[in-house]
N, C-alpha and C positions, 0 to 999 in steps of 0.2 A: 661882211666887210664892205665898207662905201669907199669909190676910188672916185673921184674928179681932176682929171687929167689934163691941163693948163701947160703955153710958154713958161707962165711964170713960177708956178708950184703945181707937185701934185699933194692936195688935199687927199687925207682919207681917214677913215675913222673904224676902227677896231677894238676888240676887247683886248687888250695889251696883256701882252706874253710878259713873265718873268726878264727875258732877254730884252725886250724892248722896255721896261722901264731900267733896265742896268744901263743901257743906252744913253738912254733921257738923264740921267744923273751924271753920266762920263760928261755928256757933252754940255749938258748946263751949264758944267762949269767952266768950259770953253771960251760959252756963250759970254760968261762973266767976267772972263779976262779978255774980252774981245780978240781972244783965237779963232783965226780962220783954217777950218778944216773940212775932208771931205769922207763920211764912212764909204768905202768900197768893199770888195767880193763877196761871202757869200753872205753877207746880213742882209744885203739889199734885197736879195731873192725873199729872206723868211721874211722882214719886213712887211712885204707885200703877197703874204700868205702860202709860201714855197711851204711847204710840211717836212723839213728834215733838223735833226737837230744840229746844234753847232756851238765848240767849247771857248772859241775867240770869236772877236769882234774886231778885224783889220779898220784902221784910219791912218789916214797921211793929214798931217797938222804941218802952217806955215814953219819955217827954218825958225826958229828964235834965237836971241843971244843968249847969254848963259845967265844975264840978271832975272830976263824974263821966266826962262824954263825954271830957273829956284822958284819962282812966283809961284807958278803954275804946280809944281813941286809941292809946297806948301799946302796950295787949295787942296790937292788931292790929297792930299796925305791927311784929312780931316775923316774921310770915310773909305780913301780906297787906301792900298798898298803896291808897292811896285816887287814883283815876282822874281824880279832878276837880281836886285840890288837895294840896298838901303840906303844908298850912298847917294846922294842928288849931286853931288860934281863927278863922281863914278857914271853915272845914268848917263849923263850930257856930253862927258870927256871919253870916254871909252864905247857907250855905245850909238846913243843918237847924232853926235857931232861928225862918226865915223860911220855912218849910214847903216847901224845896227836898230832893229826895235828893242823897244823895250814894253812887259807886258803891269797891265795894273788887273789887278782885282778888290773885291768890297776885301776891307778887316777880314782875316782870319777865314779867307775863302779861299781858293784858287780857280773854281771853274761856279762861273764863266767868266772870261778877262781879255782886256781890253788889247789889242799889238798895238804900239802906237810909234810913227818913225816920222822922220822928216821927208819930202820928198828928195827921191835921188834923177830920179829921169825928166827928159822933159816933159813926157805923156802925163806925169805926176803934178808937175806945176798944171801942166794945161787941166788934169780934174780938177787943182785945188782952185782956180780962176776961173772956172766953166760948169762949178759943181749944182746941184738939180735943188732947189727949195723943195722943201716936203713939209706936208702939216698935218702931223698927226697926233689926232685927238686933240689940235691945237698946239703943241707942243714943234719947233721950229728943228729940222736937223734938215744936213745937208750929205749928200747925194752925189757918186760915182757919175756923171751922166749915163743914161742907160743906152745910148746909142754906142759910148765905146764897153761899158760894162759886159755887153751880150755878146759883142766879138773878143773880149779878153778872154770869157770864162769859156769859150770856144777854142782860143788859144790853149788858156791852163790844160784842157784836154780829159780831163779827168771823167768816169763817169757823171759823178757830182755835179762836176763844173757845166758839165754837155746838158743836166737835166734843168741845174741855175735857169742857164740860157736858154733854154726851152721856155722855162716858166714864166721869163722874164719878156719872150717875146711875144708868148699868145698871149699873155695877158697886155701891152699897149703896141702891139702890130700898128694898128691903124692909128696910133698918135706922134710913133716914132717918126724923126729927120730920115727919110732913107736914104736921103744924101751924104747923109756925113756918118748911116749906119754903115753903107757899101762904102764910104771912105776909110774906115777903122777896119773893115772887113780886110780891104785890102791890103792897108798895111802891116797889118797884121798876120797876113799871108794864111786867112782861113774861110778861103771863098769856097774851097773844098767842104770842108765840115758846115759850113754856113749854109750848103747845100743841101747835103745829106742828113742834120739835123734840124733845121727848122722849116 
């Protein structure tokens, strides 16, 4: 695996996982509808070669109104399907307009699939406006910042979560903001774990 670590994107190139081309296809189509979104938790780890499996893919996509999410609706429903409902004014009136995910997968699959919500906090607006360029394999997706990413999955707590951030910080230590990593550390109130695991 090649990483090249930049302000403005990290480039890298990899033999693509099964998981990472179900990615590429989610968010193409995104891409397409000029949907601004940002993948977060633990993909971002396997992405950049963490070794554990994982049956969802979390993303925060901008709020849309209910003309666009039909769009959007549409596009997907060409290859994937939504897990929770087949209802496209159900999906937007009951779960995502009321700050529920809802999950897609390809046809006639369920694992692995996509959670996808609006954001509810502000920490969530500030990913979806602050989120990381990635270019992998050439292919354009967009990125949790990893400076708050590594103290969230510190937050979540979880074994899991403690080894994400492990992985996430020996591998770009010396590229990270430590400015604004000990600013999310803080607020986040996990200067404790921040210590005793990385």
């Amino acid at each position: 695996m090649y990483i090249e670590y930049s302000d403005e994107e990290i480039k890298m190139e990899k033999v693509l996982t099964p998981l990472d081309s179900f990615v590429i296809k989610f968010i193409d189509i995104l891409d397409s509808l000029g949907i601004r979104y940002a993948l977060i938790s633990g993909y971002v780890s396997i992405l950049f070669g963490r070794s554990r499996s994982s049956e969802d893919v979390d993303i925060i996509i901008d709020r849309l109104n209910k003309e666009k999410f039909s769009e959007l609706w549409k596009k997907l429903d060409e290859d994937f399907e939504c897990i929770i409902t087949k209802d496209a004014d159900g999906a937007y009136s009951v779960y995502m307009s009321k700050g529920y995910a809802i999950r897609f997968s390809e046809k006639e699959r369920f694992i692995p699939n996509i959670e996808m919500k609006f954001p509810k906090l502000e920490l969530e607006l500030w990913v979806l406006e602050n989120a990381k360029n990635v270019s992998l394999n050439g292919h354009r997706m967009l990125i949790s910042p990893l400076e708050l990413q590594i103290p969230f999955k510190l937050y979540l707590g979880s074994e899991k979560d403690i080894e994400d951030a492990r992985h996430l910080y020996r591998l770009f230590k010396d590229k990270l903001d430590q400015i604004m990593l000990q600013d999310f550390t803080r607020k986040l109130k996990v200067n404790e774990q921040f210590n005793k695991y990385l």
